[in-house]
N, C-alpha and C positions, 0 to 999 in steps of 0.2 A: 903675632896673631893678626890675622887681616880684618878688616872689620867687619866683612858678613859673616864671621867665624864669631866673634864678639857680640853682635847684634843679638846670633841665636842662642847663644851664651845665655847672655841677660835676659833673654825672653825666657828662658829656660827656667830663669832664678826668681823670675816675678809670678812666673803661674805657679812654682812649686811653693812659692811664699802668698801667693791667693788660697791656693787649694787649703793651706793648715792655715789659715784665718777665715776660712768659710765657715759657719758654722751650720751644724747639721740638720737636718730636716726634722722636725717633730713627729716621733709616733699619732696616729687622731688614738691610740689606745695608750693609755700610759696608767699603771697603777703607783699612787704614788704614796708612801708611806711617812712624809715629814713635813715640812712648812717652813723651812728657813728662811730668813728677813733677806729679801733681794737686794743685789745688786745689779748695777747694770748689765751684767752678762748673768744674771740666772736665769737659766732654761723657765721657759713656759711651765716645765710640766712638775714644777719645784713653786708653784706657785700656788696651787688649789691643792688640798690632800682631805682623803673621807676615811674615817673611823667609822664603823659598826661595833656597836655593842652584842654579845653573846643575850639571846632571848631564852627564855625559857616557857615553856606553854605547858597547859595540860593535853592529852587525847582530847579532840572536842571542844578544844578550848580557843579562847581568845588569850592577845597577848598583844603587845606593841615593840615594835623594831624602834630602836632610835639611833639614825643618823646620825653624825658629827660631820659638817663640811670647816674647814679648817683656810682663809683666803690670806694670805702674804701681808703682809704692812704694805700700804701705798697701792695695791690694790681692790680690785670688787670683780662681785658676779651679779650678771641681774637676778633679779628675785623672780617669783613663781606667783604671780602671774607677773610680767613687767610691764613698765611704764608704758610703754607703745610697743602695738603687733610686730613692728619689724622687727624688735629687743629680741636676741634669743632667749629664751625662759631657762633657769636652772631647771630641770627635772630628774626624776630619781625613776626608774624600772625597774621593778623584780620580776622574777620568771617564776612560776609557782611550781613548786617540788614537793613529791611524794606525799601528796595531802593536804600541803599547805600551801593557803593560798590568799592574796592580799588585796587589802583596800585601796582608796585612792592614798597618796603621800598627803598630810598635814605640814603644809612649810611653813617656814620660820613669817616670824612679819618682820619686814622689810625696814632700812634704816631710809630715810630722803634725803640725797647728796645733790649739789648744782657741780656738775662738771663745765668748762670753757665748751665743749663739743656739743651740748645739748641746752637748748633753750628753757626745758624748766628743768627740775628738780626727776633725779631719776632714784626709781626704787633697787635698792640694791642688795643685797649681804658681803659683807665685810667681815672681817676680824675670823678670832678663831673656837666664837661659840656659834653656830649655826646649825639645828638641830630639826631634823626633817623626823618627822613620828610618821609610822607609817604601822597601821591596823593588819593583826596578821589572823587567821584562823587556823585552825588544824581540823576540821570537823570529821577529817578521813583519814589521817595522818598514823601513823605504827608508830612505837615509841622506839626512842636513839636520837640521834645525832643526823641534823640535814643542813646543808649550804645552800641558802638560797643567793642565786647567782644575780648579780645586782651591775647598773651603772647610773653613773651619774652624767649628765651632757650640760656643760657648763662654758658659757664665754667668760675669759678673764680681760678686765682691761685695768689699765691704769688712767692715771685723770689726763690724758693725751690721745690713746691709742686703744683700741680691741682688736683682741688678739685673733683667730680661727678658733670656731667653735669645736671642743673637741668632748670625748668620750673617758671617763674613767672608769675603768672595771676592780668589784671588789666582792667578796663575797659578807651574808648576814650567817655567823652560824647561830642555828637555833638547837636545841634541845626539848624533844617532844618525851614528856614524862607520862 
């Protein structure tokens, strides 16, 4: 084999052996339903997972949504409000459906970590009791079964690095009695 035969050979072997060691682009939407202890290759989006609990209300009534934000070992998210305006903030959106309709989110209070990246001490949530209350109404609502369409926008970092800010979508179902 002559060697510009060889050459493109090899070039041939090393992009094909790039291409299956690239890893893939992140969704900014990822619903994520687990939390497993990272390792150095877990996806970003294996990192942060949100639980809703099933609500129940009266016609008319008041009732509270509670969150569960759920962050990886060796991980955090900023808190709501964060340490400094450039921090992205966690924040929670609902979209108000068929009657019901919601208040501002109550976050969790914050734990204070000193990372090497940051000169003081930053507010953060960690671990996997993080628990956003979030004030719901029905004052107009028909009784049955409604999905209130919800996300969370959260930065993940570890005590090195943050990640892109991205979007979780998940639904709260409620039960208007």
């Amino acid at each position: 084999m002559s060697s510009s035969k060889l050459t493109v050979a090899a070039s041939i072997v090393v992009y094909l052996l790039a291409a299956n060691c690239a890893q893939q682009p992140q969704s900014a939407t990822d619903q994520v339903s687990s939390v497993p202890t990272p390792s150095p290759k877990t996806p970003l989006r294996d990192v942060v997972s949100v639980q809703a609990e099933r609500v129940e209300i009266k016609a008319g009534g008041r009732a509270e949504a509670r969150v569960k934000i759920a962050v990886a070992d060796g991980y955090h998210i900023n808190a709501n409000p964060p340490t400094y305006d450039y921090l992205k903030a966690t924040e929670l959106e609902v979209s108000p459906a068929q009657g019901i309709t919601t208040e501002a989110p109550v976050y969790p209070p914050p734990v204070k970590r000193k990372f090497g990246f940051a000169p003081d001490e930053l507010a953060v949530y960690e671990g996997r009791e993080n628990l956003i209350r979030l004030p719901l109404r029905a004052a107009q609502a028909a009784s049955g079964d409604v999905a209130l369409e919800a996300k969370l926008r959260a930065q993940a970092c570890d005590d090195q690095t943050c990640y892109p800010p991205r979007e979780i979508r998940f639904v709260i179902p409620v039960n208007v009695r």
